[in-house]
Residue frames relative to the residue before (quaternion, step in Angstrom):
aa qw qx qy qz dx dy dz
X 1.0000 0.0000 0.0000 0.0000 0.00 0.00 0.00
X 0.5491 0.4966 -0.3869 0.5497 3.72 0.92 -0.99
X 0.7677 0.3252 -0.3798 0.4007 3.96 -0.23 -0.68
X 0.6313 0.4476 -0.4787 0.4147 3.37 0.64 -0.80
X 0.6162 0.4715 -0.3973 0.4900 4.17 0.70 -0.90
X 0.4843 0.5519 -0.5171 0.4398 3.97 0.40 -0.28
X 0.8117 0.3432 -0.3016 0.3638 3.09 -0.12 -1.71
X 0.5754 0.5876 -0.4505 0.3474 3.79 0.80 -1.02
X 0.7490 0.4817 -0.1538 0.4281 3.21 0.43 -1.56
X 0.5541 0.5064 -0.3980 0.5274 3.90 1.47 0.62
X 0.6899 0.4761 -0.3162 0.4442 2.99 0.85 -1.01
X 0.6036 0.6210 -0.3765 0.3290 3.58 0.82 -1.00
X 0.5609 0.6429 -0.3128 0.4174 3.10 1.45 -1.75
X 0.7098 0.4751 -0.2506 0.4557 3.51 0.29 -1.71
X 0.7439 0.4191 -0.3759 0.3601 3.45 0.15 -0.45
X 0.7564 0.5041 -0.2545 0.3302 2.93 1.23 -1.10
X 0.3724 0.6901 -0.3910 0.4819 3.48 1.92 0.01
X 0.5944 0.6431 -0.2821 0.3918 3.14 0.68 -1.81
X 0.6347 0.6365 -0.1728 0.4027 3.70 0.36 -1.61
X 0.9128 0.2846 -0.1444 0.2549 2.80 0.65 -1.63
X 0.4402 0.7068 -0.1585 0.5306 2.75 2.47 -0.67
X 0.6269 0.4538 -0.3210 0.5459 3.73 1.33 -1.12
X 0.5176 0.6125 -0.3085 0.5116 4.39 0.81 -1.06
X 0.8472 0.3174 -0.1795 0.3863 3.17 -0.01 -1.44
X 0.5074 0.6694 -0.2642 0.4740 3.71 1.75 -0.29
X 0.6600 0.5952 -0.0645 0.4539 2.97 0.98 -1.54
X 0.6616 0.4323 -0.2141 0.5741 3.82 0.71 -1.41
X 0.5315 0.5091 -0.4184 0.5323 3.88 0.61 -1.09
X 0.8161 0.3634 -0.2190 0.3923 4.03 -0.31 -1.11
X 0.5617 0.4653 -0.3673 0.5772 3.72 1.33 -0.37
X 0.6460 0.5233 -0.3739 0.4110 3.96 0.79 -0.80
X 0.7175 0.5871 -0.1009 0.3611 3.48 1.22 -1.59
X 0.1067 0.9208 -0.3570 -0.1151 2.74 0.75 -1.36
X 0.1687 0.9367 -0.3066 -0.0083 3.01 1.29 0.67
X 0.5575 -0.6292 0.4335 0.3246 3.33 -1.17 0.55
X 0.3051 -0.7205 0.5778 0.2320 3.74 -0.77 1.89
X 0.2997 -0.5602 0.7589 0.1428 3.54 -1.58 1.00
X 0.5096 -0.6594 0.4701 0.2907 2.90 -1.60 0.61
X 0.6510 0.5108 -0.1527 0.5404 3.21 1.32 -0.93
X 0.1968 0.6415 -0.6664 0.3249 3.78 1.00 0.22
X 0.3867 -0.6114 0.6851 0.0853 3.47 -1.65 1.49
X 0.7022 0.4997 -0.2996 0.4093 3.83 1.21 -0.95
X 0.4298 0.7543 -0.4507 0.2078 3.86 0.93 -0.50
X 0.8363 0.1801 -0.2246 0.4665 3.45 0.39 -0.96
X 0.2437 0.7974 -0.4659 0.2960 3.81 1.00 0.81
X 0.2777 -0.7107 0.6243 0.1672 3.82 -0.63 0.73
X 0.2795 -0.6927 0.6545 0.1174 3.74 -0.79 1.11
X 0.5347 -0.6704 0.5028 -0.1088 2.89 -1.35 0.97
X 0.0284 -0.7349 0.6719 0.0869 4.20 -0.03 1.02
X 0.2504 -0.6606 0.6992 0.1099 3.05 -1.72 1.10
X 0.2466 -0.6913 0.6388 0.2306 3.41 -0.29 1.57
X 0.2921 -0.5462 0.7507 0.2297 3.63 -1.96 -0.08
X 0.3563 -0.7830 0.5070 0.0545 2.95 -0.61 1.60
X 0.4797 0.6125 -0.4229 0.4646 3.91 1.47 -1.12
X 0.8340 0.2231 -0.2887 0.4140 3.51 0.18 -1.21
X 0.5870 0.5402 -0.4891 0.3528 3.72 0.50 -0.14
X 0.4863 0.6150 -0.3811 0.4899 3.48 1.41 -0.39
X 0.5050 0.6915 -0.2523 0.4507 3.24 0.92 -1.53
X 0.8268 0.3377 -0.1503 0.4240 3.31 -0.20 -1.61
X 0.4478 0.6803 -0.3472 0.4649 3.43 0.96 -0.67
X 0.8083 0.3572 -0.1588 0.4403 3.28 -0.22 -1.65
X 0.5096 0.4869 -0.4169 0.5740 3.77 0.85 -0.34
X 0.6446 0.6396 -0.2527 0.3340 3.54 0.06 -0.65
X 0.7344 0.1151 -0.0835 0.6637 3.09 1.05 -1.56
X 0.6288 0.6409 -0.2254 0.3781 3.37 0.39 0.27
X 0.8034 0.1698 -0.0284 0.5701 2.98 1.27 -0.68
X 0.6426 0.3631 -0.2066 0.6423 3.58 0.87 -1.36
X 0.7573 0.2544 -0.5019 0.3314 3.85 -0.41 -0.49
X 0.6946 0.3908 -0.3685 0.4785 3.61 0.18 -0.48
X 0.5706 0.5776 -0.3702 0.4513 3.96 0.78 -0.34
X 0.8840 -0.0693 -0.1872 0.4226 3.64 1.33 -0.74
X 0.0744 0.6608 -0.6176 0.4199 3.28 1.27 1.99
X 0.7656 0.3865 -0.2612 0.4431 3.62 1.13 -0.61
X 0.7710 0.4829 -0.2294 0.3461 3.36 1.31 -0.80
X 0.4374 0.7283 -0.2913 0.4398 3.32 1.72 -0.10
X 0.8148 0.2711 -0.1696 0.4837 3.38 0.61 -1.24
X 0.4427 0.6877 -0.2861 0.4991 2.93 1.25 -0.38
X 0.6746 0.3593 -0.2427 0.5975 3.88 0.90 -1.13
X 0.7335 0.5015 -0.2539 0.3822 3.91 1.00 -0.68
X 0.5675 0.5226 -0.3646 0.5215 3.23 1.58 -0.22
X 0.6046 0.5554 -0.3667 0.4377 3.48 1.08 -1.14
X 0.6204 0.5199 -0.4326 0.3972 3.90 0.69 -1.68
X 0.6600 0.5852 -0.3244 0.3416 3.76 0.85 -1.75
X 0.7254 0.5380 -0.2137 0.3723 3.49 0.73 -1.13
X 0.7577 0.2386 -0.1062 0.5980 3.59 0.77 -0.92
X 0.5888 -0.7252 0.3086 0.1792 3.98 1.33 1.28
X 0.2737 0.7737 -0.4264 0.3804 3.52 2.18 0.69
């Protein structure tokens, strides 16, 4: 359970960078508006997300650390209860 929550809680991270990196990309070019040159050397360039690895680490370690062992207990625990009162 702890590895499977790691990985979740990475991916989320990463996406949720992404998101925030793609939003925060987006609002900059709606403020700017910049005038398109034809001759713009940058146009057919692929931008780049700079993931933060500290907090994906971060998020990680919550994951396995907390959530998997938090619901290895809270699962059965919720399946005995459902089993017991015929839910």
């Amino acid at each position: 359970n702890s590895f499977l929550c790691l990985n979740l809680w990475v991916a989320g991270d990463v996406l949720a960078q992404y998101s925030e990196h793609k939003l925060s990309e987006d609002r900059t070019k709606a403020e700017k508006q910049p005038i398109q040159d034809a001759n713009n050397a940058n146009a057919g360039e692929k931008k780049t997300v700079d993931i933060d690895y500290t907090r994906t680490i971060q998020c990680a370690s919550y994951g396995a650390v907390v959530t998997g062992p938090l619901l290895a207990v809270w699962y059965p625990y919720l399946d005995r209860l459902c089993l017991k009162y015929n839910i």
